[in-house]
C-alpha positions in Angstrom: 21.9 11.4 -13.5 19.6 10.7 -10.9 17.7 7.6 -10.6 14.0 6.9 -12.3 11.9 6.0 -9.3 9.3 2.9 -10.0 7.3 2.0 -6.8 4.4 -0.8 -7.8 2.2 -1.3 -4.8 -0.4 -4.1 -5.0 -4.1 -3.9 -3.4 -4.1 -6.7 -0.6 -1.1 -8.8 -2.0 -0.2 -11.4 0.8 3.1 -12.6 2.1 2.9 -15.6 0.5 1.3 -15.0 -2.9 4.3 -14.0 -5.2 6.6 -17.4 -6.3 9.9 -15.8 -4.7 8.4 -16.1 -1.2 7.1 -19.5 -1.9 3.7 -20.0 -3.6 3.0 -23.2 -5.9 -0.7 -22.4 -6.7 0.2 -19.1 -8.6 3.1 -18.3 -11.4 4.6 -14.5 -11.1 7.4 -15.2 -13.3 7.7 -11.5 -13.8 8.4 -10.8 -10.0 9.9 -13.6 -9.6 12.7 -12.4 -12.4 13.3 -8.8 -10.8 14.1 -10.9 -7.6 17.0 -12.7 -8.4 18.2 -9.2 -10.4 17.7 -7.7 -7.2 17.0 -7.7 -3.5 14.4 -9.4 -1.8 13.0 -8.5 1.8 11.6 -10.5 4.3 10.7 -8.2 7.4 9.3 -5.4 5.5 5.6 -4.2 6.9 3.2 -1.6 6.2 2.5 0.8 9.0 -1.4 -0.3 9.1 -3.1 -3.5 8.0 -5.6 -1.3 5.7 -5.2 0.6 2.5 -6.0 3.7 3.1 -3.6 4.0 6.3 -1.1 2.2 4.3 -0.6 4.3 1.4 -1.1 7.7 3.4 2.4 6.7 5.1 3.8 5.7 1.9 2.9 9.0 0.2 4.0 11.0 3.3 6.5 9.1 5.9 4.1 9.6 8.7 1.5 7.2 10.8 -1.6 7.6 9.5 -2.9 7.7 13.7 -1.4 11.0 13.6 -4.5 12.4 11.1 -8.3 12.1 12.6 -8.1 8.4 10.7 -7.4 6.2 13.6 -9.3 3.5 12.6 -10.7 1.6 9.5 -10.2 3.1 5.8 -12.0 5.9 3.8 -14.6 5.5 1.4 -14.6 6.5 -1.9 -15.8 9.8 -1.4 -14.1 10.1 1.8 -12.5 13.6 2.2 -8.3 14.4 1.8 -6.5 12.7 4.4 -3.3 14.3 3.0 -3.6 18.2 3.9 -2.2 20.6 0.8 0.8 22.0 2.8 2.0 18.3 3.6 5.4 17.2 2.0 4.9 14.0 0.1 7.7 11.9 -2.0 5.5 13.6 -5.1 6.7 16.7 -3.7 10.2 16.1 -2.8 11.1 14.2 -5.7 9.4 17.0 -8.0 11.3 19.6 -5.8 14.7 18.1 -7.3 13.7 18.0 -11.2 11.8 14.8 -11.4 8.8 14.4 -13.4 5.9 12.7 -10.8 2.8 10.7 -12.0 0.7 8.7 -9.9 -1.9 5.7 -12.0 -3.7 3.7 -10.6 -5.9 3.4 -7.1 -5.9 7.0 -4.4 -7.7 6.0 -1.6 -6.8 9.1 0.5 -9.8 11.0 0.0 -10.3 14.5 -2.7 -12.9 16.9 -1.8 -15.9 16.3 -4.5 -18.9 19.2 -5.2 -22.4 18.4 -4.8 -25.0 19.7 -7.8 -25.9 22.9 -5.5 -22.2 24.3 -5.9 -21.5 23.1 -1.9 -18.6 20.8 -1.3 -19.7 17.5 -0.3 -18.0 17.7 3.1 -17.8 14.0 3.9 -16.3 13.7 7.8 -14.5 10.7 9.1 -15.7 7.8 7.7 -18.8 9.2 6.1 -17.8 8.2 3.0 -19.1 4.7 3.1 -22.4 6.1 3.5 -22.3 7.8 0.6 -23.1 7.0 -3.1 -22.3 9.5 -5.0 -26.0 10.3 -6.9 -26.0 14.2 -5.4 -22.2 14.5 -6.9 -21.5 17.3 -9.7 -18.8 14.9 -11.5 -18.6 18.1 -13.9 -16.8 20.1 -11.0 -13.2 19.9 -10.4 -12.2 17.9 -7.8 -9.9 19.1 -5.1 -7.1 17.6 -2.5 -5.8 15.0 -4.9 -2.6 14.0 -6.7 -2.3 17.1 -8.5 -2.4 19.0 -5.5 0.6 17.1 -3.7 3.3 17.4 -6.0 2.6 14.4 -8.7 2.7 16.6 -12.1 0.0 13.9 -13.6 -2.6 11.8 -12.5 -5.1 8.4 -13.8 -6.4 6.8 -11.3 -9.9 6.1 -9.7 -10.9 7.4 -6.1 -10.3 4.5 -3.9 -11.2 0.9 -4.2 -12.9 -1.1 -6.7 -16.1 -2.1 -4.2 -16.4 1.1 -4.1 -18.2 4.0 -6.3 -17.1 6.0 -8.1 -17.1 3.6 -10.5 -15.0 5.7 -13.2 -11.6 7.1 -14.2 -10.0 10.0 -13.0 -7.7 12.3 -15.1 -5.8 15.0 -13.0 -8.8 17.0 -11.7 -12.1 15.1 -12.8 -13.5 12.2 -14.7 -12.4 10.7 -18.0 -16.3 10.0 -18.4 -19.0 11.3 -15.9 -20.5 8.1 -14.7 -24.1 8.8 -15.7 -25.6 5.3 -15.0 -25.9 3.0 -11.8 -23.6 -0.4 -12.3 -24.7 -2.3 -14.4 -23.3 -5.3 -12.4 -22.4 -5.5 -9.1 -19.7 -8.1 -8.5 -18.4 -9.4 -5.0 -19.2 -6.9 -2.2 -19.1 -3.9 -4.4 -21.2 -0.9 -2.6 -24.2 0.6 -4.9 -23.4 3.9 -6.9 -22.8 5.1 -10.6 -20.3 4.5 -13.4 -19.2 5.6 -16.7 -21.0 4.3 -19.7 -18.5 1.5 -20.8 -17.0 0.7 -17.2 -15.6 -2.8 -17.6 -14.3 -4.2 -13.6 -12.2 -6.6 -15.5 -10.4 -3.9 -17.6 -9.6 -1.6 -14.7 -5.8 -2.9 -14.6 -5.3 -3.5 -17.8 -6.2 0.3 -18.8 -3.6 1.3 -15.6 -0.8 -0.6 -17.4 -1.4 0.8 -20.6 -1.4 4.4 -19.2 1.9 3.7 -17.2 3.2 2.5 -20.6 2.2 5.9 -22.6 3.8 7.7 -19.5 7.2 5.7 -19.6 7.3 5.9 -23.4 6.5 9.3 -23.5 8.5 10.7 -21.1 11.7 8.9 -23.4 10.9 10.5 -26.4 9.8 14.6 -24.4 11.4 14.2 -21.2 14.9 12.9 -21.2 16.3 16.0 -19.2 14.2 14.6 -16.3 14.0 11.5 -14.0 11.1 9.8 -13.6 8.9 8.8 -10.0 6.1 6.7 -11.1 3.6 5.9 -8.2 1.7 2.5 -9.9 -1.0 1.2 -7.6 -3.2 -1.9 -9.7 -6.4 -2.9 -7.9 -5.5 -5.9 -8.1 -5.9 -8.5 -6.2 -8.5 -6.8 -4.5 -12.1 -7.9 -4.3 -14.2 -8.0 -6.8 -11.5 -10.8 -8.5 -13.1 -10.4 -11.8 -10.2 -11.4 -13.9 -9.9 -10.4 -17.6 -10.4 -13.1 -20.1 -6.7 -13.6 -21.1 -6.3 -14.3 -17.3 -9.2 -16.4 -15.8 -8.3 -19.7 -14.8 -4.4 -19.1 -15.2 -3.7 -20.4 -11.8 -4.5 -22.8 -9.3 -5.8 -20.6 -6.6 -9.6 -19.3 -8.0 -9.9 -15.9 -8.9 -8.5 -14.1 -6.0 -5.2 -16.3 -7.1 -5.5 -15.5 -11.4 -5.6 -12.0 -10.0 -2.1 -12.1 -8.2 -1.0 -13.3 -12.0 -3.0 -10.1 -13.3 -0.9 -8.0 -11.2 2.2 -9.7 -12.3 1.5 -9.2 -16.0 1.0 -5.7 -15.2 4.6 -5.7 -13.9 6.0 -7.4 -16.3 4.7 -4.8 -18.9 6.0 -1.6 -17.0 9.5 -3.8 -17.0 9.2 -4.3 -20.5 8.6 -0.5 -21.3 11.4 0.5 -19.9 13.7 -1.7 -21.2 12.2 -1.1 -24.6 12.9 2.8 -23.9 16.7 2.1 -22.3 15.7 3.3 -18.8 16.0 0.2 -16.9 19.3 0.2 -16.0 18.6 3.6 -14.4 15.9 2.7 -12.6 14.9 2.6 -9.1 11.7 -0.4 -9.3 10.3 -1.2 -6.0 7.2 -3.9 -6.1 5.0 -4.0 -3.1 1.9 -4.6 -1.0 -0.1 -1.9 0.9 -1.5 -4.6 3.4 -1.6 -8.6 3.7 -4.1 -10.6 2.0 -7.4 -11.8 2.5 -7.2 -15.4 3.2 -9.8 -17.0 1.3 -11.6 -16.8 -2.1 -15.2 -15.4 -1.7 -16.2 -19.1 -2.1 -14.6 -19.6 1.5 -12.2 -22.2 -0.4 -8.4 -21.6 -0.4 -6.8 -23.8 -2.9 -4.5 -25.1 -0.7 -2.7 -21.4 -0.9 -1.8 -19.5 1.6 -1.5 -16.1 0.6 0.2 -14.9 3.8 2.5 -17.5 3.6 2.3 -19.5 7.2 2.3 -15.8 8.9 -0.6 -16.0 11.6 -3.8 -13.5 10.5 -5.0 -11.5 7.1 -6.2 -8.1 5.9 -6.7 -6.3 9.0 -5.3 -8.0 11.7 -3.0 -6.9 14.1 -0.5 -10.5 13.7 2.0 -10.2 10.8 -0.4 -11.9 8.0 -2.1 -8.5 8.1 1.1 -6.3 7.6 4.4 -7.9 6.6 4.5 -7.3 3.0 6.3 -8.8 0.2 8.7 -6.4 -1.0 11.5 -6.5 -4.1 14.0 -3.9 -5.2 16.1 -4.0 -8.0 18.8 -1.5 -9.4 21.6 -2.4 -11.7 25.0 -1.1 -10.2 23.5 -0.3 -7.2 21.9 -3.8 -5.6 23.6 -6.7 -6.2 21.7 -9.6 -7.3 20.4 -12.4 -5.8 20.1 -10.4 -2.2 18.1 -10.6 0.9 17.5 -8.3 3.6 16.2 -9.3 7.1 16.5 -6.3 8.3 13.2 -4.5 10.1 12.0 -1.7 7.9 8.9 0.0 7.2 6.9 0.8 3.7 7.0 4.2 6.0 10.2 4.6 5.0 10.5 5.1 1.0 9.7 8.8 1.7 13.0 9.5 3.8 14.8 6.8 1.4 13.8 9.1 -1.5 14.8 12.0 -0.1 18.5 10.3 0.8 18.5 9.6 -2.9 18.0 12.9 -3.7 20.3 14.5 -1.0 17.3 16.4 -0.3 17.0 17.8 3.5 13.4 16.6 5.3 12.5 19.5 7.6 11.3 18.1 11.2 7.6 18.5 10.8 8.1 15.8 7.6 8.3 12.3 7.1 9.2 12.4 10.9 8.2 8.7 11.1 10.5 7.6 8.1 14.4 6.4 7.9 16.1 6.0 4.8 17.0 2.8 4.2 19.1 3.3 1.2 22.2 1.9 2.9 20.7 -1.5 3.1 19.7 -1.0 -0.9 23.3 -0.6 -1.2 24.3 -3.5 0.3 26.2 -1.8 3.7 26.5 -3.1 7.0 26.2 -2.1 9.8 25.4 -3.0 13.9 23.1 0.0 14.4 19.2 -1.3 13.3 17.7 1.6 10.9 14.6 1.8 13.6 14.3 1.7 17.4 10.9 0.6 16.6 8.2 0.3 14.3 4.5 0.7 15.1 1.6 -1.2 13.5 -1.9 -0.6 13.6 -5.1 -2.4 13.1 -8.4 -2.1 11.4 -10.4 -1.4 14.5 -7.4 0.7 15.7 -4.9 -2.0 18.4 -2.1 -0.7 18.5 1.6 -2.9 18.1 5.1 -2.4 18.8 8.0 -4.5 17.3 11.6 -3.8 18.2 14.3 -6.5 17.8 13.0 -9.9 18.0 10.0 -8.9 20.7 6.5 -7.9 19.2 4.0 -6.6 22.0 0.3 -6.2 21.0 -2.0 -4.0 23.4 -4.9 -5.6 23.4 -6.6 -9.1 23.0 -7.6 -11.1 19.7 -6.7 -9.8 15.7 -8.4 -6.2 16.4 -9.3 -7.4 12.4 -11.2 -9.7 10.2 -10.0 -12.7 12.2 -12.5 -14.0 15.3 -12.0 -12.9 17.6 -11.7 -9.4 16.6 -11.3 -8.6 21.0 -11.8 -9.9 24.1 -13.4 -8.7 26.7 -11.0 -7.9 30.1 -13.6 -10.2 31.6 -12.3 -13.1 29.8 -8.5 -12.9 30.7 -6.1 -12.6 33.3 -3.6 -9.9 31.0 -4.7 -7.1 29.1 -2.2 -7.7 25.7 -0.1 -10.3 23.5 4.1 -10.4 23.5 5.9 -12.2 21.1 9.2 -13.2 20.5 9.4 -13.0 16.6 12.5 -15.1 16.1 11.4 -18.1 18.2 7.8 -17.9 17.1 7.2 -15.7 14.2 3.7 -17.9 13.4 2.9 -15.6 17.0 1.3 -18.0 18.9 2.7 -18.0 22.3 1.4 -15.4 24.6 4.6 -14.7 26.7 3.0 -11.1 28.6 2.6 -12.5 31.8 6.5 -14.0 32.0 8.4 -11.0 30.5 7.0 -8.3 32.5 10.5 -6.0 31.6 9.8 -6.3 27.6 6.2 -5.0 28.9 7.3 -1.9 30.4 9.8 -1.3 28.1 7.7 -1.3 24.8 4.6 -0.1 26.7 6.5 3.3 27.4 8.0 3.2 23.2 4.4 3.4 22.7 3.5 6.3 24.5 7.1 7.7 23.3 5.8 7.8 19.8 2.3 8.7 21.0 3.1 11.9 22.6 4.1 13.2 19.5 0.8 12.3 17.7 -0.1 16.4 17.7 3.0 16.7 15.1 1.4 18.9 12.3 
């Protein structure tokens, strides 16, 4: 039988937060577990250094520059980024016999109703400036993870700064949210919630549903494999940790939320050994971007959540898009591994589909190689990518290939000052660096290799000239 598929993706889980890749302020003795069962990664990256981007190339295989999002992240009301017609993994997986359910955070936008029947029709990055008062909750909502192959769906609309501030069941709220929050925590954005909205109960209600699911599906669903899609909020801003959690580490509550999501994992791991399905099971655990480096106190702890990478959320450097990343499955991964190799959270949609023996046509997933090979422990001299592409919050573009990393443009294009630099100020118009010699990237070597220039300048207009792939 065909693996279960378990992929756990964090909210703005750093490099260096999880105990396996070296942090002393916070205990994930959960993850830390699956990583000696299985296989640990260390040059593993999301395709943006923002959410939104993040998880639409998860979901779908492709760079999110390819859609009108080429910048930045959408709102909570922000419209579908992921059209109807689009192959996901939801789809593929579904396609070959596998029930699909998604819990926890979207963030790739659903078409909402206003109270005069009209669609909402939020454009670009509209979303932001909308609060959601002039929304008919009561209307079905339209473009989400029903609509792209997952079979079920509890989740919220995007992040937890961000309103709605309700649950989401398939095609509408659990509750309307009828009431402005009540409490705003740190830099959440005014709008409405449901009457008993609780911030520091949002995770522990997305492990309890992923619980029912997996417990369910052993007792009604036995003829089919499972793909569960689990995306926490944590450890996100607001940080408001739940009781049985604050103060558990040593790293404020930015750092008792990395031990929030590890409880979380520990309890999916739990249900399925309870319901014998481990030892079938696919479990990936994840980050959709790098971390934030700070509490919103401006302390640290002494932790540093993107281990010693240079940069954070956002940034261009590898703080703001290497991820942490653990697989384990019995029979299939030995334990105790590491991979080095260069691979993309891009590519668990072709993986998927190599697991499946399903066929991707060419107008899908056409930015995505399976890497099921290296899950499998083979060699081999060939490198799974000629290149991978990274993208910033303000939209700078990088390309790493081998040990070289070339940056086109100046500064983090993030959170980190500066953000750019003016031509004016500098002699060179980008940043190259060797990763091997100097993974903390901080010698600028553009103006000695003028041949690794060239060479990665044309990758990226290789990969650009195919950005009007539908």
């Amino acid at each position: 039988m065909r693996p279960n598929i378990v992929y756990i993706m964090a909210d703005d889980l750093g490099y260096g937060d999880l105990g396996c890749y070296g942090a002393e302020k916070i205990r994930t003795p959960n993850i830390d577990s699956i990583s000696k069962a299985g296989m640990i990664y260390t040059d593993i990256h999301s395709s943006s250094a923002l959410c939104t981007p993040s998880r639409y190339s998860v979901l779908t295989g492709r760079y999110a520059w390819r859609t009108w999002l080429k910048r930045f992240v959408l709102g909570g009301f922000g419209s579908p980024l992921i059209e109807k017609e689009r192959l996901t993994v939801a789809s593929i997986l579904k396609n070959k016999g596998y029930y699909t359910a998604a819990v926890g955070k979207w963030h790739v936008g659903l078409n909402w109703f206003k109270k005069d029947g009209m669609p909402l029709s939020v454009s670009n990055y509209d979303g932001w400036n909308t609060n959601g008062f002039e929304v008919d909750y009561k209307h079905p909502i339209e473009g989400g993870a029903r609509d792209l192959g997952f079979d079920y769906w509890f989740g919220m609309a995007g992040s937890l700064d961000m309103p709605p501030y309700c649950f989401l069941e398939n095609y509408g709220p659990v509750e309307v949210p009828s009431m402005e929050k009540a409490f705003y925590g740190p830099q959440q954005r005014r709008g409405l919630m449901q009457p008993d909205w609780r911030d520091d109960q949002v995770d522990i209600t997305f492990a309890r549903k992923a619980v029912e699911i997996i417990d369910e599906h052993s007792k009604t669903k036995k003829d089919k494999p499972l793909f569960l899609y689990l995306t926490p909020s944590a450890p996100h801003r607001p940080c408001i940790p739940a009781d049985f959690m604050r103060g558990k580490s040593d790293a404020g509550v930015r750092g008792d939320m990395v031990m929030l999501f590890d409880w979380v994992v520990g309890e999916v791991v739990n249900a399925l050994k309870k319901n014998g399905m481990l030892k079938n099971t696919l479990l990936i655990i994840t980050s959709d971007n790098g971390a934030i480096a700070t509490n919103f106190n401006g302390k640290d702890y002494g932790h540093k959540a993107n281990g010693d990478l240079r940069g954070q959320k956002g940034d261009i450097f590898d703080g703001g898009h290497r991820e942490p990343f653990i697989a384990m499955w019995e029979g299939v991964i030995k334990p105790g591994t590491r991979s080095d190799e260069l691979l993309g959270l891009i590519d668990f949609t072709a993986t998927c589909a190599d697991i499946v023996d399903f066929k991707l046509p060419d107008n899908a997933a056409e930015d995505s190689r399976s890497f099921l090979s290296i899950l499998k422990g083979e060699k081999s001299d060939e490198p799974i990518h000629d290149a991978v592409i990274h993208h910033s919050l303000d939209g700078m573009f990088a390309v790493r290939r081998g040990e070289w990393k070339l940056i086109m443009g100046l500064g983090s294009g993030g959170f980190s000052y500066p953000r750019r630099y003016t031509m004016d100020s500098r002699d060179f118009p980008g940043q190259l660096y060797n990763i091997n010699d100097d993974f903390r990237e901080t010698l600028n070597r553009w103006q000695g290799r003028p041949d690794i220039v060239d060479e990665f300048s044309e990758i990226l207009r290789r990969y650009q000239r195919k950005d009007d792939m539908s």
